[in-house]
C-alpha positions as CSV (number, residue, x, y, z in Angstrom):
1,X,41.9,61.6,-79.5
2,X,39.2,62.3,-76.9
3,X,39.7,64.6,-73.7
4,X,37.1,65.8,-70.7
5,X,36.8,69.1,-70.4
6,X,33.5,71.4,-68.8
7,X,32.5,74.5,-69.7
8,X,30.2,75.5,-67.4
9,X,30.5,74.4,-63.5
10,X,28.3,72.5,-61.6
11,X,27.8,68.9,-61.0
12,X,29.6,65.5,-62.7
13,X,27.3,66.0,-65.5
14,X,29.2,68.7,-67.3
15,X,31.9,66.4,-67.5
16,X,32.2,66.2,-71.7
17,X,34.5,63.8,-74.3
18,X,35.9,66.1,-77.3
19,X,37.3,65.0,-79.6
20,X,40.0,67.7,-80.6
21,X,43.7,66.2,-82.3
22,X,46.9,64.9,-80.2
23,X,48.8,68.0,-78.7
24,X,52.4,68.1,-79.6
25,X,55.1,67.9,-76.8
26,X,56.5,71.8,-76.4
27,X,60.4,72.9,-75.1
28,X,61.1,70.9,-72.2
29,X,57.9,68.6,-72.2
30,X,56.5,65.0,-73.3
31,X,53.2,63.6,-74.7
32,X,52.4,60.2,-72.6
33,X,50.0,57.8,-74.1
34,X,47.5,57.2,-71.2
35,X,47.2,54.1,-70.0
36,X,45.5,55.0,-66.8
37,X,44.5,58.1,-64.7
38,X,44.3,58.5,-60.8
39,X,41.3,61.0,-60.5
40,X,41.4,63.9,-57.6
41,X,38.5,64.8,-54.9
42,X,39.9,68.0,-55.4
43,X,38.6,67.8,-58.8
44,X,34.9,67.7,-58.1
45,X,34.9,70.9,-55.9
46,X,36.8,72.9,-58.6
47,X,34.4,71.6,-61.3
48,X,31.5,72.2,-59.1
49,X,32.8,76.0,-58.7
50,X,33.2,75.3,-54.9
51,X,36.6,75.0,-53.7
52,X,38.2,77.2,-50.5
53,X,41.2,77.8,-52.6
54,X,39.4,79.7,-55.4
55,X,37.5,79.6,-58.8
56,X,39.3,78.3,-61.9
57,X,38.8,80.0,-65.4
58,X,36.2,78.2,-68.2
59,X,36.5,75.7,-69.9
60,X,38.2,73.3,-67.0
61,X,39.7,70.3,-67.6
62,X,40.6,67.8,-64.2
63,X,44.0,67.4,-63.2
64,X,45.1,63.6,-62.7
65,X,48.3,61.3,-62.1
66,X,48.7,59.9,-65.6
67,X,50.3,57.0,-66.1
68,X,51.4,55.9,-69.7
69,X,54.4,55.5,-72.2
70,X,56.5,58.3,-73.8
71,X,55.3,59.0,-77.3
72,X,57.3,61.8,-78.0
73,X,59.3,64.7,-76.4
74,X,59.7,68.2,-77.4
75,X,62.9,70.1,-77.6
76,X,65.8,69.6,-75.0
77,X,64.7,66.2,-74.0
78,X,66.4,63.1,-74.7
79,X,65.2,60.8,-77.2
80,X,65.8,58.0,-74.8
81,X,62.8,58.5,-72.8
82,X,60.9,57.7,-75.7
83,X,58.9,54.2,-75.0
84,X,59.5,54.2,-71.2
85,X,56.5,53.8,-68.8
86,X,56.4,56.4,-66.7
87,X,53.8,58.9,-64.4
88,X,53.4,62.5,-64.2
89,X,51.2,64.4,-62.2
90,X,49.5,66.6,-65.7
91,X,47.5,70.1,-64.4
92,X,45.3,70.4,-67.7
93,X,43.9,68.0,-70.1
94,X,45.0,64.8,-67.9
95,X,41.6,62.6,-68.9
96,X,42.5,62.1,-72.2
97,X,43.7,59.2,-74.2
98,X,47.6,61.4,-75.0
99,X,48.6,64.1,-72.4
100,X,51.4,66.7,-72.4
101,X,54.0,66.1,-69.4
102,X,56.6,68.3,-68.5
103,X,59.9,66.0,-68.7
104,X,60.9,67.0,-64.8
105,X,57.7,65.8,-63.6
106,X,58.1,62.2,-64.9
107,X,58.9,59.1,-62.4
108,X,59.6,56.1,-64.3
109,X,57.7,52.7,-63.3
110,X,59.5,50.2,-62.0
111,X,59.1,46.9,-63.9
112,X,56.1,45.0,-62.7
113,X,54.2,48.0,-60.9
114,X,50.4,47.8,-61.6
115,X,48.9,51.2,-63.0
116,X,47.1,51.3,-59.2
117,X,50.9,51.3,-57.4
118,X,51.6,53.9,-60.7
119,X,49.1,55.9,-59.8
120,X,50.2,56.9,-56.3
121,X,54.1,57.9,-57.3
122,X,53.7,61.3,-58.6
123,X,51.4,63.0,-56.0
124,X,49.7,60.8,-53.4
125,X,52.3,58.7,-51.6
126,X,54.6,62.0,-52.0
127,X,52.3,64.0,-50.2
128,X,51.4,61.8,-47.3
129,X,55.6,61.2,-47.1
130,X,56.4,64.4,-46.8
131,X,53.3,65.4,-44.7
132,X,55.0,62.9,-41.8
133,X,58.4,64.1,-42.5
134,X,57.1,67.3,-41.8
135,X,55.0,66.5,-39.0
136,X,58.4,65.0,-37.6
137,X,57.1,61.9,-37.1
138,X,59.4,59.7,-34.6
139,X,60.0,55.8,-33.7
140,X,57.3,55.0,-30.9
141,X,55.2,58.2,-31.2
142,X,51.6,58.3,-31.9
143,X,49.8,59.9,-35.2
144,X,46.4,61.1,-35.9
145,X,45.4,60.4,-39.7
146,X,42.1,62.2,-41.0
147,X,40.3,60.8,-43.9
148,X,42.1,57.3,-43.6
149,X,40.4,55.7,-46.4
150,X,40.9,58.1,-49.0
151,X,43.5,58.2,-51.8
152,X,46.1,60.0,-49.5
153,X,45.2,58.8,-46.4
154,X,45.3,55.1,-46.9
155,X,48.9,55.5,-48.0
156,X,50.3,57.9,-44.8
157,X,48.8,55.4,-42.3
158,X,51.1,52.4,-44.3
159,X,54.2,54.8,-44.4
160,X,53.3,56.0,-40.6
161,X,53.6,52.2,-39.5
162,X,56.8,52.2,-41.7
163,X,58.2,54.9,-39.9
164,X,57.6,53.2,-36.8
165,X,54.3,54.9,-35.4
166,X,53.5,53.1,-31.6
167,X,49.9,53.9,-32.4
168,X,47.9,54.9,-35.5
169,X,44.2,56.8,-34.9
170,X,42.3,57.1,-38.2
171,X,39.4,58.9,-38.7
172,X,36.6,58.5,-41.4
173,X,33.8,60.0,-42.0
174,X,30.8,57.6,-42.3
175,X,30.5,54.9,-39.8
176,X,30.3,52.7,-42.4
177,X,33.4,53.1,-43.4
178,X,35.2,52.2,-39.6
179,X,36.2,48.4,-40.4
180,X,38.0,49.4,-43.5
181,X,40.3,52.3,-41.7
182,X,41.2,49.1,-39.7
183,X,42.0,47.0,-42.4
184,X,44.0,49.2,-43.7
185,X,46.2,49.6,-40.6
186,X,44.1,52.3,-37.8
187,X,44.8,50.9,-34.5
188,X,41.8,52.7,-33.8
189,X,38.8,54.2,-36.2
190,X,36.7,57.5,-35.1
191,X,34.2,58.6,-37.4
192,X,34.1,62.6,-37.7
193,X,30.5,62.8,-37.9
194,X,29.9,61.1,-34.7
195,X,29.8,64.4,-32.1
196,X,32.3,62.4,-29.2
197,X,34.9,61.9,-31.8
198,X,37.6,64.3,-30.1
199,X,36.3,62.3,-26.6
200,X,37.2,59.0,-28.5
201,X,40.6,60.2,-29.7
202,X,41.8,61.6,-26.3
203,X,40.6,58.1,-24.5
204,X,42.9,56.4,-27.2
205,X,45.4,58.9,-26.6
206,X,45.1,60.2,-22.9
207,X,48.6,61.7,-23.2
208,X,47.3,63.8,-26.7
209,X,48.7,63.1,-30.7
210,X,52.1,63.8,-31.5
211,X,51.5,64.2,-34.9
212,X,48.6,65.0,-36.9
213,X,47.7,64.9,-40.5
214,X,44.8,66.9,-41.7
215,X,43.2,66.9,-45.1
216,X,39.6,68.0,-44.0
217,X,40.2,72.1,-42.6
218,X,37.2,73.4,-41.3
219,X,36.1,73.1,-37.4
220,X,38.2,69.8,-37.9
221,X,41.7,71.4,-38.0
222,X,40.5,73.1,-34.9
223,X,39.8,70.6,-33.0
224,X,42.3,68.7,-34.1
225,X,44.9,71.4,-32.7
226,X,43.7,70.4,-29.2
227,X,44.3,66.7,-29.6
228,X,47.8,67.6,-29.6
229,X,49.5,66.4,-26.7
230,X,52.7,69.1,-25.8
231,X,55.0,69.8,-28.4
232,X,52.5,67.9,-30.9
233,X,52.7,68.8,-34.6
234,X,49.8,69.2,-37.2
235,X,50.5,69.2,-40.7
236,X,47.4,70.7,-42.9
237,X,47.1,70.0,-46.6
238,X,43.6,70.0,-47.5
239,X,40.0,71.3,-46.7
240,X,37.9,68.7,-48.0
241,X,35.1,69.9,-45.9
242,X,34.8,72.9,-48.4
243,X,36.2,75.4,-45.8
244,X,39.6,76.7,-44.9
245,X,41.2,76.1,-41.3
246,X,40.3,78.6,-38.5
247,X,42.7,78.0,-36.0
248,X,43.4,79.1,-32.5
249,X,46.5,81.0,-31.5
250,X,45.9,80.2,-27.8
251,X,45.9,76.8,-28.4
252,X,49.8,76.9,-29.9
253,X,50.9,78.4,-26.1
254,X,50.7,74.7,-25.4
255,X,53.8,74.4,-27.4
256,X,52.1,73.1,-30.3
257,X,52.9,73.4,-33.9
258,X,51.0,74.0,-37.3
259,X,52.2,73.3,-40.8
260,X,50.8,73.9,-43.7
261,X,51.4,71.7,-47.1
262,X,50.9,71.9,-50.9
263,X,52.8,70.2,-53.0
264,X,53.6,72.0,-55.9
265,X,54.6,74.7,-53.8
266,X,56.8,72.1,-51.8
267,X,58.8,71.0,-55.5
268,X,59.3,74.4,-56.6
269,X,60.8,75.6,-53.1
270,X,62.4,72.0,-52.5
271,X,63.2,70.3,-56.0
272,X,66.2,68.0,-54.6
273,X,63.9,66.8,-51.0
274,X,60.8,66.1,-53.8
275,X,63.2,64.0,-55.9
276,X,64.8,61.9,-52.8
277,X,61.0,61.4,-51.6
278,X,59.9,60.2,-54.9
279,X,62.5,58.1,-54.8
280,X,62.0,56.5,-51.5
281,X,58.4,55.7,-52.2
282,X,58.8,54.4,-55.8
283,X,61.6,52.3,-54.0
284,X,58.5,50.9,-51.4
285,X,56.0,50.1,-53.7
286,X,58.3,48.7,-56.1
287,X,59.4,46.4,-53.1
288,X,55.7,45.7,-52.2
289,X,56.0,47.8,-48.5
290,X,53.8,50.2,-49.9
291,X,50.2,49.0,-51.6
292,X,47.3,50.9,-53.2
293,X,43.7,50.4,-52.9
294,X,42.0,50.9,-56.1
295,X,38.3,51.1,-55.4
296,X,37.0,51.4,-59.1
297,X,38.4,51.7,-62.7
298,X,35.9,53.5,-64.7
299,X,36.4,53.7,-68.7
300,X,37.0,57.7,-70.0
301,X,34.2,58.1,-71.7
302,X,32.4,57.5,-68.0
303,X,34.1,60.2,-66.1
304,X,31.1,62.1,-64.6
305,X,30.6,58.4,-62.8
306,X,34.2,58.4,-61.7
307,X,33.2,62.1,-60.4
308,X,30.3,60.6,-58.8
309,X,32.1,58.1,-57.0
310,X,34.4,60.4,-55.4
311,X,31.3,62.7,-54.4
312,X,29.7,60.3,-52.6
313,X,32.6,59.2,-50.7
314,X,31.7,55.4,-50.8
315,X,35.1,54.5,-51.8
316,X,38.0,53.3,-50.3
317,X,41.0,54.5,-51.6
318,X,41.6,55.7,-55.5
319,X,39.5,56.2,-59.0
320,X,40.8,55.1,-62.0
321,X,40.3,56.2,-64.9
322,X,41.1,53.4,-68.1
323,X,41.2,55.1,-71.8
């Protein structure tokens, strides 16, 4: 079978097909025959050797929300499962035409899901759930989204309006980029590189955000803390801008709060809440409430493009990748 893996870091071009044999499922796990892969942002920095939250050991190989059929299962897991489409947010070896799954990471797909809708069940839609269920997100209140066009964003500003948001601001960060945060449901669109964006957000929002979501870090989550109208909540679960948040303590006497969320450590400390919210959002795509925006399917053997693509920061919404 072929895999992507780099042994050196640096940029999309280290990206390399091997070919290497089809792993075998261990004790509690299942190999998934790939049928498509939602590619990370995160990816690129940890490829590149760049990201806040550390370097990675040699070789690398991206993480990825597969989505694919059962092949086989290890020991301790029931045959059963064996032909069922399902997803599973794999850590190594995930662009690869078979990956290895552990069994209590699998959603199943609901019947007549599109790999896109797939995509989004194990990680994505999860995140940007539990991100507003954190954030305490209320009927009638107002939330700030950052990065509204990207894989996670695009999917909290649809479950925001779900939740009954009065007001939805979205920020993006090429101006380029303002009528899609629209489109996809920003009452109003701020771009972050324009230097009056925190003037923009407080004339939408005179009375300040009650809840904020924050995937950038940076001089971002600062300023972002301010927007915060009394009692306001941020919820941080990224640094996209390649640095981690430097925050304020003053500016929490305001009675404001900051939260911070990853999810893996949010499953391991929370395994029943992770399995209701995957539930719930399975539940709303398979009933059509919740809708992904697939910006390109690239084939395997092109993954330094799909890397490219996410570099660049053209798209709207996921990468695909098709073995």
């Amino acid at each position: 079978m072929r895999r992507v893996r780099y042994h050196e870091f640096g940029g999309p071009e280290v990206l390399r097909i091997e070919e290497t044999p089809v792993p075998e499922p261990g004790p509690g796990q299942v190999l998934l025959r790939a049928e498509a892969i939602g590619a990370s942002w995160v990816d690129t920095t940890i490829r590149a050797g760049t990201s806040p939250f550390g370097t990675w050991p040699l070789p690398g190989s991206p993480h990825g929300d597969v989505v694919g059929t059962v092949e086989r299962v290890g020991d301790g897991i029931d045959q059963a499962l064996v032909g069922r489409r399902v997803v599973a947010l794999v850590h190594r070896d995930a662009y690869a035409d078979f990956a290895v799954a552990d069994a209590s990471a699998l959603t199943e797909v609901p019947d007549g899901v599109n790999s896109g809708d797939a995509s989004v069940l194990a990680m994505p839609a999860p995140v940007a759930q539990v991100a507003l269920e954190l954030g305490g997100l209320a009927h009638g209140e107002t939330v700030l989204v950052h990065s509204v066009t990207g894989g996670i964003g695009h999917l909290a500003v649809q479950l925001a309006r779900l939740r009954g948001a009065r007001r939805v601001i979205g920020t993006v960060g090429s101006p380029d980029k303002l009528d899609a945060a629209r489109r996809l449901g920003a009452d109003v669109a701020v771009c972050l590189a324009t230097p009056d964006w925190t003037d923009q957000v407080r004339a939408a929002v005179p009375d300040g955000v009650d809840v904020a979501l924050d995937s950038v870090g940076g001089t971002v989550s600062a300023a972002t803390l301010e927007l915060l109208a009394p009692l306001g909540r941020l919820v941080v679960y990224g640094a996209a801008s390649g640095t981690l948040p430097e925050l304020s303590a003053a500016a929490l006497f305001a009675v404001r709060t900051v939260t911070g969320f990853g999810v893996e450590q949010w499953r391991a400390a929370r395994p029943a809440e992770h399995r209701r919210v995957v539930a719930e959002v399975t539940a709303r795509v398979a009933a059509g409430e919740l809708r992904t925006q697939v910006s390109a399917t690239v084939p395997l053997a092109e993954a330094a493009r799909a890397h490219t693509l996410l570099e660049d920061r053209s798209r709207i919404g996921r990468v695909l990748l098709a073995p």
